[in-house]
N, C-alpha and C positions, 0 to 999 in steps of 0.2 A: 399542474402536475398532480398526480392521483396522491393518496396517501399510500405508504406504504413502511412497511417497519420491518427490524428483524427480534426473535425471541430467541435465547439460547437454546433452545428447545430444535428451534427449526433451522440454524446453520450449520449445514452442508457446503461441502468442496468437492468439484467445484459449483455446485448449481446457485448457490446463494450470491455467487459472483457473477455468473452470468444474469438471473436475475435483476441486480445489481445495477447491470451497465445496462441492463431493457429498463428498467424502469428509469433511469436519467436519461432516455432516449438516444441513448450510443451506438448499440447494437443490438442485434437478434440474440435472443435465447437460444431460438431452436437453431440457427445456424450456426453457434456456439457449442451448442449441446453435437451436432455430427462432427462437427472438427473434431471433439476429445474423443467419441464413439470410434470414431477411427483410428484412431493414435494410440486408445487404451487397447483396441485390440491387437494392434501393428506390434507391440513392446512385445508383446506374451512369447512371442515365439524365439526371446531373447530371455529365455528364462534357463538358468542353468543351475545345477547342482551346487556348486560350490560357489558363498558368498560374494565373495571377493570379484570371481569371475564374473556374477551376473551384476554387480555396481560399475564393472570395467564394459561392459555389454550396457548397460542402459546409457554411459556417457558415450557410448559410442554411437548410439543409436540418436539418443536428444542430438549432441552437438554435427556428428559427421554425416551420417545417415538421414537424416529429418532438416536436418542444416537452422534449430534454432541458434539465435545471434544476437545482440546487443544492437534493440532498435536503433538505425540511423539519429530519427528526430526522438532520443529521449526521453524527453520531456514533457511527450503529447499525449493526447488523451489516449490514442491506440495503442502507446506501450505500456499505459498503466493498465487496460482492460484486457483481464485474464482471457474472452474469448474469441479475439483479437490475435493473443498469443498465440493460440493454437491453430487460429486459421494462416494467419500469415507467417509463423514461426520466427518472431521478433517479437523484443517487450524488453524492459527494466529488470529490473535485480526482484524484484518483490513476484512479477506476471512469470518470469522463467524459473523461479524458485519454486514458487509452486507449483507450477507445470512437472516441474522435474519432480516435487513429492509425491504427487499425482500416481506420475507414471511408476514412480518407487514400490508405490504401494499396488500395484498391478503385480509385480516382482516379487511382492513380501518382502521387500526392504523397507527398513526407516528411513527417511528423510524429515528433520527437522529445519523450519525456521527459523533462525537468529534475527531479529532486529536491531539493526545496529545501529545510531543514528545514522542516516543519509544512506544507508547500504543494507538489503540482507542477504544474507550468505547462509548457508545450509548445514549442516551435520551430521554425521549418521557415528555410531561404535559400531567396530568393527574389530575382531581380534584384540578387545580389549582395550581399545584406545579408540578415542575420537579422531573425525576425519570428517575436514571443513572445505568444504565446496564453494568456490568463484560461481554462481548461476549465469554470469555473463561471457563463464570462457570454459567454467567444466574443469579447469585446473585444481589440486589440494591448496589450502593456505594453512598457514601455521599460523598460534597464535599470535607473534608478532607481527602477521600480516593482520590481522584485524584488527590490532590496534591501532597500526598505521592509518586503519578506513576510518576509525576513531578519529582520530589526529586529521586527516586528511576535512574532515567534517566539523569537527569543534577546534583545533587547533593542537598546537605542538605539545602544549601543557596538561592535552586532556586527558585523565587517566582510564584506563580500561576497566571497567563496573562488573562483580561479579555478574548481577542482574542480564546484563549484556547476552552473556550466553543460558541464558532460560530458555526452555524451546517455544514458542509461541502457538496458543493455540488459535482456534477459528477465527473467534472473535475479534483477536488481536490483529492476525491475517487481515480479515478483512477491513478494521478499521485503519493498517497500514494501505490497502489498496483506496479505503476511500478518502481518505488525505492524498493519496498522488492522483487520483482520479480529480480531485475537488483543485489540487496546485495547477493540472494542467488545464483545466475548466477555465479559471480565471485567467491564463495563457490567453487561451484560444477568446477571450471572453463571451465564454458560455455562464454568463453569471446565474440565472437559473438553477443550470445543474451543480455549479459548485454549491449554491446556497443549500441545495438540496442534501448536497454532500455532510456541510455543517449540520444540519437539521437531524437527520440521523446519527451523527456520530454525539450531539449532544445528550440525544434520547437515551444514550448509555452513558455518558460521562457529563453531566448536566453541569457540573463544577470545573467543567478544565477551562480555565480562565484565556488561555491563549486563543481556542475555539471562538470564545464569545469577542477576542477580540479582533479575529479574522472575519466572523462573520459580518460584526460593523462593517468592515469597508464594502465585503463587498454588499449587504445591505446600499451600503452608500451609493455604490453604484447602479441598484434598480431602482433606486429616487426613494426606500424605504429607512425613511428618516429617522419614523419611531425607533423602530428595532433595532436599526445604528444606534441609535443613542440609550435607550436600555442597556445595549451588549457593553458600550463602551461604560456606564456608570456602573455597572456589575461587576466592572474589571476593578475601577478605581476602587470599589468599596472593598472588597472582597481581596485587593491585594495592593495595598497603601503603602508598601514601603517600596513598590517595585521600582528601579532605577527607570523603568518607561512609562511611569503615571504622570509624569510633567506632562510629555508629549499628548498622554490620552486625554489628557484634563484639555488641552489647548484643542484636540480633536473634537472634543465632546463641546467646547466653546464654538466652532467652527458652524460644527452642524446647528447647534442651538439658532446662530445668526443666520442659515443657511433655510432652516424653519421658516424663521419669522419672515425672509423675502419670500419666499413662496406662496404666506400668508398675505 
């Protein structure tokens, strides 16, 4: 697989995303790049005077008109790849959030990203108050509905984090698209392109220890034994009190014996 990186500098939406899914060999660019040319043009003529009006006019347009939807298979590589979204008008919470800011911003509306664990859902003020978007149905939630997604994800006891509702910018975007990109990768096992997934997202977050410990397995699985075992003694050293360093210790014991037979 070629080298290939991002700099703050050069992240763009959507192109940086479709780039993205070309270079882990998913999809076309350029047949990414006509789907949105068409769609950004298609909204414009849903542009109305008054606010309110033209955010009632864009969900009308994404959900009923266009017929995006809550991909069937989830949790596949096509509903995490933004240009994917646009061709086939189905994707995840993270590929139709963004489509819909996209399109917002054709409109001169805001549309923000919430990340929330397991779910993002969108935002915009409007008349002085916020107003939070389902991406998967175009309905408002209140914020007890997003807690619930909270809850729904970490559990009943989970509390709702002011953090939570921060708008997310590019960077963030995209490193939530290449974690669902890289979850469904190892699905499908495309281990490749998930490694590939890790490989970039450590390039900016060199220290997020859960990374290094995903990357082990699937390391594990293209027979890259070193790099398994580095990722996994980077976890242990780097975070020793954690209630899963038993486990990685006996992991890292594992591959050590797994070495030597192959030696």
């Amino acid at each position: 697989m070629k080298q290939f990186s991002f700099n703050d500098e050069s992240l763009t939406l959507p192109d940086s995303a479709f780039e993205l899914v070309e270079h882990l060999g998913f999809n076309s660019a350029e047949q990414a790049k006509w789907a949105w040319f068409e769609l950004s043009g298609a909204v414009l003529s849903h542009y109305l005077a008054d606010e309110e009006a033209r955010l009632q006019a864009l969900l009308t347009f994404f959900y009923q008109e266009r017929g995006f939807q809550t991909a069937d298979e989830y949790f596949a590589i096509a509903a995490a790849d933004l240009g994917m979204c646009f061709m086939l008008r189905r994707g995840n919470s993270t590929t139709l959030a963004t489509a819909l800011k996209l399109l917002a911003k054709q409109l001169d509306l805001q549309l923000d990203l919430l990340l929330l664990p397991g779910a993002t859902v969108l935002v915009c003020t409007m008349a002085g108050e916020f107003r939070y978007i389902d991406p998967l149905t175009g309905r408002f939630l209140s914020r007890h509905d997003l807690h619930s997604l909270v809850k729904g994800e970490l559990g009943n006891a989970a509390p709702f984090k002011a953090r939570y509702l921060k708008p997310a910018n590019n960077q963030l975007i995209l490193m939530r698209m290449m974690s669902e990109l890289k979850s469904a990768a190892v699905l499908a096992h495309e281990f490749e392109a998930a490694m590939e997934c890790c490989n970039l997202m450590l390039a900016w977050y060199p220290d997020e220890l859960n990374l290094h410990r995903e990357r082990a397995f699937i390391a594990h699985q293209l027979g890259a034994i070193h790099v398994a075992t580095a990722d996994l003694q980077f976890f242990i050293d780097n975070n020793p009190h954690d209630p899963m360093v038993e486990l990685v210790k006996m992991q890292l014991r594992e591959l050590g014996e797994e070495s030597q037979t192959f030696h």
